[in-house]
Predicted model as a PDB file, atoms N, CA, C, CB and O in Angstrom, pLDDT in the B-factor column:
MODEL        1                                                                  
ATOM      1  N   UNK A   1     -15.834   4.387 -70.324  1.00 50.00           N  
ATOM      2  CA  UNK A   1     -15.608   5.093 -69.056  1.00 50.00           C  
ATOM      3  C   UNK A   1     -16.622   6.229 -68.873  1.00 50.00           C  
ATOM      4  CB  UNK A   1     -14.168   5.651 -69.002  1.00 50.00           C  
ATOM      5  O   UNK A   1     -16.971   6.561 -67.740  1.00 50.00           O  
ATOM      6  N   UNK A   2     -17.036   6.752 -69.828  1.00 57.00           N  
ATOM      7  CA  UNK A   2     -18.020   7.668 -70.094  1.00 57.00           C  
ATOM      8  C   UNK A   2     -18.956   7.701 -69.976  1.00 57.00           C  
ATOM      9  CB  UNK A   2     -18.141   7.957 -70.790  1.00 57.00           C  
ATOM     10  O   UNK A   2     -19.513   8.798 -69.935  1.00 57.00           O  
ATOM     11  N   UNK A   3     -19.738   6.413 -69.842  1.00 57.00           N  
ATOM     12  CA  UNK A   3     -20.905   6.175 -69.957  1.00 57.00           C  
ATOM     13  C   UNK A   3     -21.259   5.255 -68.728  1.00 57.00           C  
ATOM     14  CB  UNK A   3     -21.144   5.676 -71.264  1.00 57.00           C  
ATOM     15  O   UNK A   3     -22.374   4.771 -68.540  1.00 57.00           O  
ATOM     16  N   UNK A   4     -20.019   5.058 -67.811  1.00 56.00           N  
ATOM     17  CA  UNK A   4     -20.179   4.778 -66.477  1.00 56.00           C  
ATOM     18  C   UNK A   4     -20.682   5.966 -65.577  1.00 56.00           C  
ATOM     19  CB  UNK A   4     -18.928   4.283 -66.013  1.00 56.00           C  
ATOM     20  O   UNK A   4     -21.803   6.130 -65.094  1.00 56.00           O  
ATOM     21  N   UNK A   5     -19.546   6.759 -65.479  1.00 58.00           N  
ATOM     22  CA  UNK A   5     -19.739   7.808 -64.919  1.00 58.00           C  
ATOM     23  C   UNK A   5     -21.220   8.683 -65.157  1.00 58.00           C  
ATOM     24  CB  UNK A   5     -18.616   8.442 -65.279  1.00 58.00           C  
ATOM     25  O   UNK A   5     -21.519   9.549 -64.335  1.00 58.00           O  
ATOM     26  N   UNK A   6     -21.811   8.495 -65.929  1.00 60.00           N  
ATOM     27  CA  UNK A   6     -22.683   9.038 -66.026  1.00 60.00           C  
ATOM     28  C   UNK A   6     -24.217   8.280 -65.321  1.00 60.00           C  
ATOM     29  CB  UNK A   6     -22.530   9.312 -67.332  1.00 60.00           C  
ATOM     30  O   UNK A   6     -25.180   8.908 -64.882  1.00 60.00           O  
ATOM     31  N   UNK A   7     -24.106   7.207 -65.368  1.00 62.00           N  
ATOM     32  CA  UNK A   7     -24.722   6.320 -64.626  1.00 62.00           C  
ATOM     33  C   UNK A   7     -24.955   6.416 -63.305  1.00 62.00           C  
ATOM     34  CB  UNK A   7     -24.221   5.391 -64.763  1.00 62.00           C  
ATOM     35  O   UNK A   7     -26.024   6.347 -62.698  1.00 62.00           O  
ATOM     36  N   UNK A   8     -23.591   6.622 -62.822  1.00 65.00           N  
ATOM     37  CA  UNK A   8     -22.923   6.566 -61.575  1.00 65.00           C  
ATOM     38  C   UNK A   8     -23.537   7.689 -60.867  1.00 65.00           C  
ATOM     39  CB  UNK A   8     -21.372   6.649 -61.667  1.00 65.00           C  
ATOM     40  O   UNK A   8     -24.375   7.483 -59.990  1.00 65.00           O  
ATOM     41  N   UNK A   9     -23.024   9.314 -61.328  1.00 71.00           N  
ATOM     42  CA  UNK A   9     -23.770  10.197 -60.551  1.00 71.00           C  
ATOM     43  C   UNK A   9     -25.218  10.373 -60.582  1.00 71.00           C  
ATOM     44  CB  UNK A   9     -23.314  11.273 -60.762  1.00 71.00           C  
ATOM     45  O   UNK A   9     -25.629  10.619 -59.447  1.00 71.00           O  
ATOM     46  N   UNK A  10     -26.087  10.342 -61.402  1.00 84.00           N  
ATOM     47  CA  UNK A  10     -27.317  10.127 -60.957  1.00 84.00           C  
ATOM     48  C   UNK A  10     -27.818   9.494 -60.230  1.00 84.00           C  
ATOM     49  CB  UNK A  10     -27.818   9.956 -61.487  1.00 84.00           C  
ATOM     50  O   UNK A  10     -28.858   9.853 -59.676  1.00 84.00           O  
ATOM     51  N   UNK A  11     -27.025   7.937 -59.920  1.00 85.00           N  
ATOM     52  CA  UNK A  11     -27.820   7.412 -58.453  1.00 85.00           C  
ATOM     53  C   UNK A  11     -27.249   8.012 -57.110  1.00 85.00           C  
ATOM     54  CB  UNK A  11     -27.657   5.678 -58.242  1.00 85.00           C  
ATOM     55  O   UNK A  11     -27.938   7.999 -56.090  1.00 85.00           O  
ATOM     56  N   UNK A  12     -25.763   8.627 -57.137  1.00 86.00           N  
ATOM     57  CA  UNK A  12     -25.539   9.566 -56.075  1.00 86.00           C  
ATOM     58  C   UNK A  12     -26.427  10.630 -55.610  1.00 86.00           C  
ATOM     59  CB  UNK A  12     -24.529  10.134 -56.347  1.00 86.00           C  
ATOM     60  O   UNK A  12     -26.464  10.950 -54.422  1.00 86.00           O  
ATOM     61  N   UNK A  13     -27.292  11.306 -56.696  1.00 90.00           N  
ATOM     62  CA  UNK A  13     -27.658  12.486 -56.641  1.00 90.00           C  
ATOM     63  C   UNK A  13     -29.102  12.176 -55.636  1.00 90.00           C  
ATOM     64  CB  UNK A  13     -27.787  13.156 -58.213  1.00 90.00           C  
ATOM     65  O   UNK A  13     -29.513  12.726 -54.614  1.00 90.00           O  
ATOM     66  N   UNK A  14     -29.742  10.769 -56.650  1.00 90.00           N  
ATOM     67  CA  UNK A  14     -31.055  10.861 -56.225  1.00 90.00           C  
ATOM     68  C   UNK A  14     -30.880   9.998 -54.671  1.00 90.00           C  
ATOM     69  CB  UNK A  14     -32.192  10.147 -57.475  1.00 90.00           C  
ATOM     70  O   UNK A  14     -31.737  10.005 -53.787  1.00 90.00           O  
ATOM     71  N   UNK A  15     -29.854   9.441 -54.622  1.00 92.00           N  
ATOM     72  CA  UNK A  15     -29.199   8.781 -52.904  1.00 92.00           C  
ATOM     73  C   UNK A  15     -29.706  10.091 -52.075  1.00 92.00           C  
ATOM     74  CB  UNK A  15     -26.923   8.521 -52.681  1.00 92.00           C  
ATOM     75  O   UNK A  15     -30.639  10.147 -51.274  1.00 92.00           O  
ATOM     76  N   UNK A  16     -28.836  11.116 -52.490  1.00 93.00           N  
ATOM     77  CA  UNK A  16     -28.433  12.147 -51.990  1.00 93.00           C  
ATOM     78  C   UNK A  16     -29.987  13.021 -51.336  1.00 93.00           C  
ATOM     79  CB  UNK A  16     -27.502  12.867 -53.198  1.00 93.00           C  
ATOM     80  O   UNK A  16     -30.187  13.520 -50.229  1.00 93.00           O  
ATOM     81  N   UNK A  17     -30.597  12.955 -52.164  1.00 93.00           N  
ATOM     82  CA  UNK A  17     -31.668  13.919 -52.625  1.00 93.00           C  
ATOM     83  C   UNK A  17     -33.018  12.577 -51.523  1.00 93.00           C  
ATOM     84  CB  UNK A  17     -31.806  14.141 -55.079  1.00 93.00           C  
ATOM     85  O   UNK A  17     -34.154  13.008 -51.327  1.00 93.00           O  
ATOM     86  N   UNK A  18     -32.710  11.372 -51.066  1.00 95.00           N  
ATOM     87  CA  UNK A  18     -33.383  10.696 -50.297  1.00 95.00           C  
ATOM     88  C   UNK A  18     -33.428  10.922 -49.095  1.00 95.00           C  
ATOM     89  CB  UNK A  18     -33.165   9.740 -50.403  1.00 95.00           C  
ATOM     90  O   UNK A  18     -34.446  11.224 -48.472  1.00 95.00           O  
ATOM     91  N   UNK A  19     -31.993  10.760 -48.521  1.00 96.00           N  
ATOM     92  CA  UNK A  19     -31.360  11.612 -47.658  1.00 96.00           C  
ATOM     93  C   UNK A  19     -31.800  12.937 -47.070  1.00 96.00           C  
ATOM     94  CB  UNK A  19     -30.389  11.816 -48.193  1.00 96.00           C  
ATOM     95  O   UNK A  19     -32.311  13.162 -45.974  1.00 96.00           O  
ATOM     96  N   UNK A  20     -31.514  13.676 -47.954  1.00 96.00           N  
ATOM     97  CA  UNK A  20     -31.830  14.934 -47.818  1.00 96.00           C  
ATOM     98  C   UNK A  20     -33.367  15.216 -47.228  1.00 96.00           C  
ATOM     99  CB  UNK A  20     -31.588  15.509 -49.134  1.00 96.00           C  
ATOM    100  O   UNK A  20     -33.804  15.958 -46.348  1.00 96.00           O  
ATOM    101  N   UNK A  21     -33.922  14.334 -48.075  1.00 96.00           N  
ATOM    102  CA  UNK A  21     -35.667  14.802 -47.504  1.00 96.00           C  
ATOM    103  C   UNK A  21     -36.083  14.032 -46.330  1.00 96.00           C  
ATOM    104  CB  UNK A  21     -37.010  14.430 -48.711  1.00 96.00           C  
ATOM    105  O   UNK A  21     -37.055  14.410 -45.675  1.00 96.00           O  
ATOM    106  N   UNK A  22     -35.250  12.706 -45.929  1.00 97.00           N  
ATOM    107  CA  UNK A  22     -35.225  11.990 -44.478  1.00 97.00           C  
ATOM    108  C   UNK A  22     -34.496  12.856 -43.545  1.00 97.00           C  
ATOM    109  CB  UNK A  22     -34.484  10.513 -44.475  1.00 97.00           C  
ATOM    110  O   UNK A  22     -34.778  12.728 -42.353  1.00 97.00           O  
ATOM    111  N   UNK A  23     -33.787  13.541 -43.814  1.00 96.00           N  
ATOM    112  CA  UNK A  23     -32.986  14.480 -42.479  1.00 96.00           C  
ATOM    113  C   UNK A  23     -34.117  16.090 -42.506  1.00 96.00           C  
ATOM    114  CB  UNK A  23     -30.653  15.010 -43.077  1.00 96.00           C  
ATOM    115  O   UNK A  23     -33.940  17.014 -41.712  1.00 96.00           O  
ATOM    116  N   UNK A  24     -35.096  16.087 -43.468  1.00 97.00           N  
ATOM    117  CA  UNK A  24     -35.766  17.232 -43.184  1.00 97.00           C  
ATOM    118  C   UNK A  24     -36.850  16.803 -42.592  1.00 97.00           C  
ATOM    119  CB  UNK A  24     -36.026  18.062 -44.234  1.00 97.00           C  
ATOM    120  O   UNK A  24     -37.354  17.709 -41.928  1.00 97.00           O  
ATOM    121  N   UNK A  25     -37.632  15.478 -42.521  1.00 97.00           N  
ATOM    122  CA  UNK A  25     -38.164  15.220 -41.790  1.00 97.00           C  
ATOM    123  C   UNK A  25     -38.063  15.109 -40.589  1.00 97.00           C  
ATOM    124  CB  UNK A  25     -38.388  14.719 -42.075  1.00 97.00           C  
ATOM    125  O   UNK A  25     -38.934  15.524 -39.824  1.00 97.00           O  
ATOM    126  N   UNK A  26     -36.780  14.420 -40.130  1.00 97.00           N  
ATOM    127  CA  UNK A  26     -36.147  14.446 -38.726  1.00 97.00           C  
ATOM    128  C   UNK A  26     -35.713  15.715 -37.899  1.00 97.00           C  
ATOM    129  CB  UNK A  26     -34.995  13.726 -38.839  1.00 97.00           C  
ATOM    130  O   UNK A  26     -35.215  15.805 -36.777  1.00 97.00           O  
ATOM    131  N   UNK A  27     -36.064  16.648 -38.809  1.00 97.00           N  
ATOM    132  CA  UNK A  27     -35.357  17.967 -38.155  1.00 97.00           C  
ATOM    133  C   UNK A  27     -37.076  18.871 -37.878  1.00 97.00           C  
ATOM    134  CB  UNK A  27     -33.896  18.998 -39.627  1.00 97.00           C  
ATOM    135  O   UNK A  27     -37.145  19.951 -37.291  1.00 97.00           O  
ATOM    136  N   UNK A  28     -37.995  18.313 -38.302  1.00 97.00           N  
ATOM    137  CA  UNK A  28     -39.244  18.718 -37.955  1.00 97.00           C  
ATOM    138  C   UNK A  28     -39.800  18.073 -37.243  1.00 97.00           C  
ATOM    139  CB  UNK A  28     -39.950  18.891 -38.742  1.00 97.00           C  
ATOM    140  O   UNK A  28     -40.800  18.600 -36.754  1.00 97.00           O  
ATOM    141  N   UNK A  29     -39.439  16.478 -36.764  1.00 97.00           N  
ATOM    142  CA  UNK A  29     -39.777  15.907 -35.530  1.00 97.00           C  
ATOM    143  C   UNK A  29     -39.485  16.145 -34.303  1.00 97.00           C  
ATOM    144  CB  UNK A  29     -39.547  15.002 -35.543  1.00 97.00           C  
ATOM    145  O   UNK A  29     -40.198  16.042 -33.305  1.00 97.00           O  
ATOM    146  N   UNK A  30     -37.712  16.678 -34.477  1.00 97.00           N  
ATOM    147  CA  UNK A  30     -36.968  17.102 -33.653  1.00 97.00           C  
ATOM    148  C   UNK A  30     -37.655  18.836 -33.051  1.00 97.00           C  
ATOM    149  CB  UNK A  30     -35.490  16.997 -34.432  1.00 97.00           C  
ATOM    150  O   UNK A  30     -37.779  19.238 -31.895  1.00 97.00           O  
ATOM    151  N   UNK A  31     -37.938  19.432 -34.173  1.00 97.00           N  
ATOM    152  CA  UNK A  31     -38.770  20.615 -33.364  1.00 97.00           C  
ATOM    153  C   UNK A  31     -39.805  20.548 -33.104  1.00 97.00           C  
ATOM    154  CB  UNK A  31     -38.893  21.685 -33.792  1.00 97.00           C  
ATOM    155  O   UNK A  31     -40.400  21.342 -32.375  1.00 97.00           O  
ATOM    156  N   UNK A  32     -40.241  19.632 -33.612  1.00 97.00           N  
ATOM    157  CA  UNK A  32     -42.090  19.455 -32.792  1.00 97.00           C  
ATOM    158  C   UNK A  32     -41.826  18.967 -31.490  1.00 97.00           C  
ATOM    159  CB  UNK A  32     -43.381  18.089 -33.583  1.00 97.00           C  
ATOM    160  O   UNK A  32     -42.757  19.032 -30.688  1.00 97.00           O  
ATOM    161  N   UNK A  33     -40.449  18.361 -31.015  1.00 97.00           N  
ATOM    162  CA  UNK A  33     -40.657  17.458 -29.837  1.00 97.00           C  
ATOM    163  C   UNK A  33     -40.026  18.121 -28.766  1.00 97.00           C  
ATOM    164  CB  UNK A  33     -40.098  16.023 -29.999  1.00 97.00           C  
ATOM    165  O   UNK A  33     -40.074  17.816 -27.574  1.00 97.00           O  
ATOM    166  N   UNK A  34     -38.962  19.793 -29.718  1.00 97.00           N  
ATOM    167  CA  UNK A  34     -38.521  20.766 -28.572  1.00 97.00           C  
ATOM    168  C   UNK A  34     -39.677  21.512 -28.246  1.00 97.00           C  
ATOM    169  CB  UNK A  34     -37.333  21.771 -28.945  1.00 97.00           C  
ATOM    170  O   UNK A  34     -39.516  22.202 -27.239  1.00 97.00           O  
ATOM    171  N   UNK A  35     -40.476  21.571 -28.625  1.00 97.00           N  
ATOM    172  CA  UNK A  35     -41.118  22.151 -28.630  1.00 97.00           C  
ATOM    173  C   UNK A  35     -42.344  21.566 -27.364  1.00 97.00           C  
ATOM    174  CB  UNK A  35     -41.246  22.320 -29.952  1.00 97.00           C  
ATOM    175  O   UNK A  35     -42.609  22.294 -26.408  1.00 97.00           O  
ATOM    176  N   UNK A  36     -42.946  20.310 -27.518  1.00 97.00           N  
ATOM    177  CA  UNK A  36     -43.374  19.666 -26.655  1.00 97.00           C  
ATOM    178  C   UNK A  36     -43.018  20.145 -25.391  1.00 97.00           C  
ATOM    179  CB  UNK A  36     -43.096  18.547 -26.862  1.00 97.00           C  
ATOM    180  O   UNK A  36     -43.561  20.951 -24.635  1.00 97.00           O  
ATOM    181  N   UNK A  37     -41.397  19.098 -25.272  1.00 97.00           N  
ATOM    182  CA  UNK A  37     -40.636  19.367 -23.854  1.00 97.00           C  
ATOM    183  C   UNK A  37     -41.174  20.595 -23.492  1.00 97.00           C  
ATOM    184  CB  UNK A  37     -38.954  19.460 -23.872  1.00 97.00           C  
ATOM    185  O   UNK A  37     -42.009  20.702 -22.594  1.00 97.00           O  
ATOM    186  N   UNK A  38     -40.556  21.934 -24.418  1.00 97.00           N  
ATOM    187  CA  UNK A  38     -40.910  23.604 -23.823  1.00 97.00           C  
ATOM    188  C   UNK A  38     -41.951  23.731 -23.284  1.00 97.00           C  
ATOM    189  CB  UNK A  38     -41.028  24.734 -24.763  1.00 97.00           C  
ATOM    190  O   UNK A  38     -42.008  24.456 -22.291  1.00 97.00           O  
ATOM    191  N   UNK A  39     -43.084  23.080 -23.757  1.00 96.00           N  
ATOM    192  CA  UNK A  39     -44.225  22.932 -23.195  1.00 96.00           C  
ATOM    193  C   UNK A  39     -44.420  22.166 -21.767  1.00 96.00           C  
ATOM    194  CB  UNK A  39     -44.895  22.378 -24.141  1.00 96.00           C  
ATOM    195  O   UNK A  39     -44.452  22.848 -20.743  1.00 96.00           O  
ATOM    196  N   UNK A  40     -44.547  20.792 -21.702  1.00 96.00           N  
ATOM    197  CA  UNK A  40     -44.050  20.260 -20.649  1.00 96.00           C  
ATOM    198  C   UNK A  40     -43.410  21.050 -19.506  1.00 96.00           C  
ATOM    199  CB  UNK A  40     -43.274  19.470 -21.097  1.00 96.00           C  
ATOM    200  O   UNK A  40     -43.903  21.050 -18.378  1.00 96.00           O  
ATOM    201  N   UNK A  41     -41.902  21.964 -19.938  1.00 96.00           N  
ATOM    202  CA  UNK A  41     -41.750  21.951 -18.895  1.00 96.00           C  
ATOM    203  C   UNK A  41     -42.257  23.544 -18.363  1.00 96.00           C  
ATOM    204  CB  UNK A  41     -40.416  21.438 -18.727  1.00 96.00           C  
ATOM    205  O   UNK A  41     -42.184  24.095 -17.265  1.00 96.00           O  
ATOM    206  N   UNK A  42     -42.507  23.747 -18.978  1.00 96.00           N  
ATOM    207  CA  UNK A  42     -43.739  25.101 -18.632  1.00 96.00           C  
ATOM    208  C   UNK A  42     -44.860  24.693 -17.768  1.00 96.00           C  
ATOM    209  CB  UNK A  42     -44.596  25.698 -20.079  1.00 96.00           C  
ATOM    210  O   UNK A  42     -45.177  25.351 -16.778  1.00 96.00           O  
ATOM    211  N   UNK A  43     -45.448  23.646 -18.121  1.00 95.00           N  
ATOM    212  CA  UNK A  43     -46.707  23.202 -17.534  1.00 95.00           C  
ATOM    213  C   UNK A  43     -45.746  22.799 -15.448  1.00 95.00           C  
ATOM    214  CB  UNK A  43     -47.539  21.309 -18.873  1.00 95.00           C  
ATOM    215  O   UNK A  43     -45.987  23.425 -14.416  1.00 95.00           O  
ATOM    216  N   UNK A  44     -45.025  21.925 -15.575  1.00 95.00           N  
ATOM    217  CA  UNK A  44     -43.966  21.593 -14.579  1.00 95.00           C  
ATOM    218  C   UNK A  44     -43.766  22.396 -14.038  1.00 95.00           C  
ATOM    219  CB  UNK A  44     -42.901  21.189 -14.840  1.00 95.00           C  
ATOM    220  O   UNK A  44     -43.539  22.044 -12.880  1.00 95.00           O  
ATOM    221  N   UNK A  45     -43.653  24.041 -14.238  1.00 94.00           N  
ATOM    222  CA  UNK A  45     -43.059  24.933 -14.138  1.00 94.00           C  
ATOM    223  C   UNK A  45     -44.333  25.619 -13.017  1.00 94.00           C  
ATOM    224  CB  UNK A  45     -42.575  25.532 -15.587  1.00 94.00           C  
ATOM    225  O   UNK A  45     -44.175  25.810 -11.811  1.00 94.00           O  
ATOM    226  N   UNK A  46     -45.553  25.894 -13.800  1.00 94.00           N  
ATOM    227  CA  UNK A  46     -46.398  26.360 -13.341  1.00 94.00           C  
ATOM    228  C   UNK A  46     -47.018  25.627 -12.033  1.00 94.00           C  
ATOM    229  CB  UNK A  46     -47.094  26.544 -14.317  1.00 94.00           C  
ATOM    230  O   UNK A  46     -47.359  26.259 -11.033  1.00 94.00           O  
ATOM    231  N   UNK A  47     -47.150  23.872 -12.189  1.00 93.00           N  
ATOM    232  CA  UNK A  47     -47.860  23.135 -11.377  1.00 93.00           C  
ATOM    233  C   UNK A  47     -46.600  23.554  -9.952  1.00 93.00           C  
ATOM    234  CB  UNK A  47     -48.133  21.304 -12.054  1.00 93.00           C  
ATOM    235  O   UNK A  47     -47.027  23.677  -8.804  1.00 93.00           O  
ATOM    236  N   UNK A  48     -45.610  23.668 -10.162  1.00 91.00           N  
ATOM    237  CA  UNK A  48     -44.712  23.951  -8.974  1.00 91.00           C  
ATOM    238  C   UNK A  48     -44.905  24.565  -8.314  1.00 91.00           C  
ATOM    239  CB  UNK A  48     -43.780  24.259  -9.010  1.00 91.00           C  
ATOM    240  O   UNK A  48     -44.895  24.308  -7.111  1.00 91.00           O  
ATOM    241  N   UNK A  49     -45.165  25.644  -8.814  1.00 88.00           N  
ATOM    242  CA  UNK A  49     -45.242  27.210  -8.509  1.00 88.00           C  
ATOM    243  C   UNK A  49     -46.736  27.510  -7.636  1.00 88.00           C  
ATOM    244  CB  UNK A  49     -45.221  28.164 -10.158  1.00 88.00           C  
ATOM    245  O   UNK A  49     -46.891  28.229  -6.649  1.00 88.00           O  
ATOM    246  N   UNK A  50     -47.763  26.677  -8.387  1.00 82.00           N  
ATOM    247  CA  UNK A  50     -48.893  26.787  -7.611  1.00 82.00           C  
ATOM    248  C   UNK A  50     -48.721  26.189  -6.548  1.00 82.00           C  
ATOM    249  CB  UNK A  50     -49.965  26.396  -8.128  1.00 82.00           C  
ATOM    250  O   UNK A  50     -49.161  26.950  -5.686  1.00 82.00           O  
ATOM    251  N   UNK A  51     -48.228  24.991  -5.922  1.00 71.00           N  
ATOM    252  CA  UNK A  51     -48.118  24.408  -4.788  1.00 71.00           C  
ATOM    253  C   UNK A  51     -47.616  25.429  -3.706  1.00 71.00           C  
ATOM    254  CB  UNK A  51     -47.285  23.263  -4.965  1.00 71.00           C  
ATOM    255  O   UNK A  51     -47.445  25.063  -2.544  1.00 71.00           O  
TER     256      UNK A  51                                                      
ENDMDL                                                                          
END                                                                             
């Protein structure tokens, strides 16, 4: 039983730890792309304004 468990959480961890660095990527796509929009709609913002 002992020597399951021990098996066991290390592939949780490094699951875990895969995860982890795929949701930190996604969370830096996600601000590069608020970031975009902000841009965008700044540019939108301005072209309006000049008309």
């Amino acid at each position: 039983m002992g020597v399951v468990q021990k098996t066991l959480i290390p592939k949780h961890v490094v699951e875990f730890q895969k995860l982890d660095k795929k949701l930190s990527k996604l969370e830096r796509k996600v601000l590069f792309m608020s970031h975009e929009f902000k841009a965008l709609e700044d540019e939108i913002r301005r072209v309006s304004y000049d008309r």
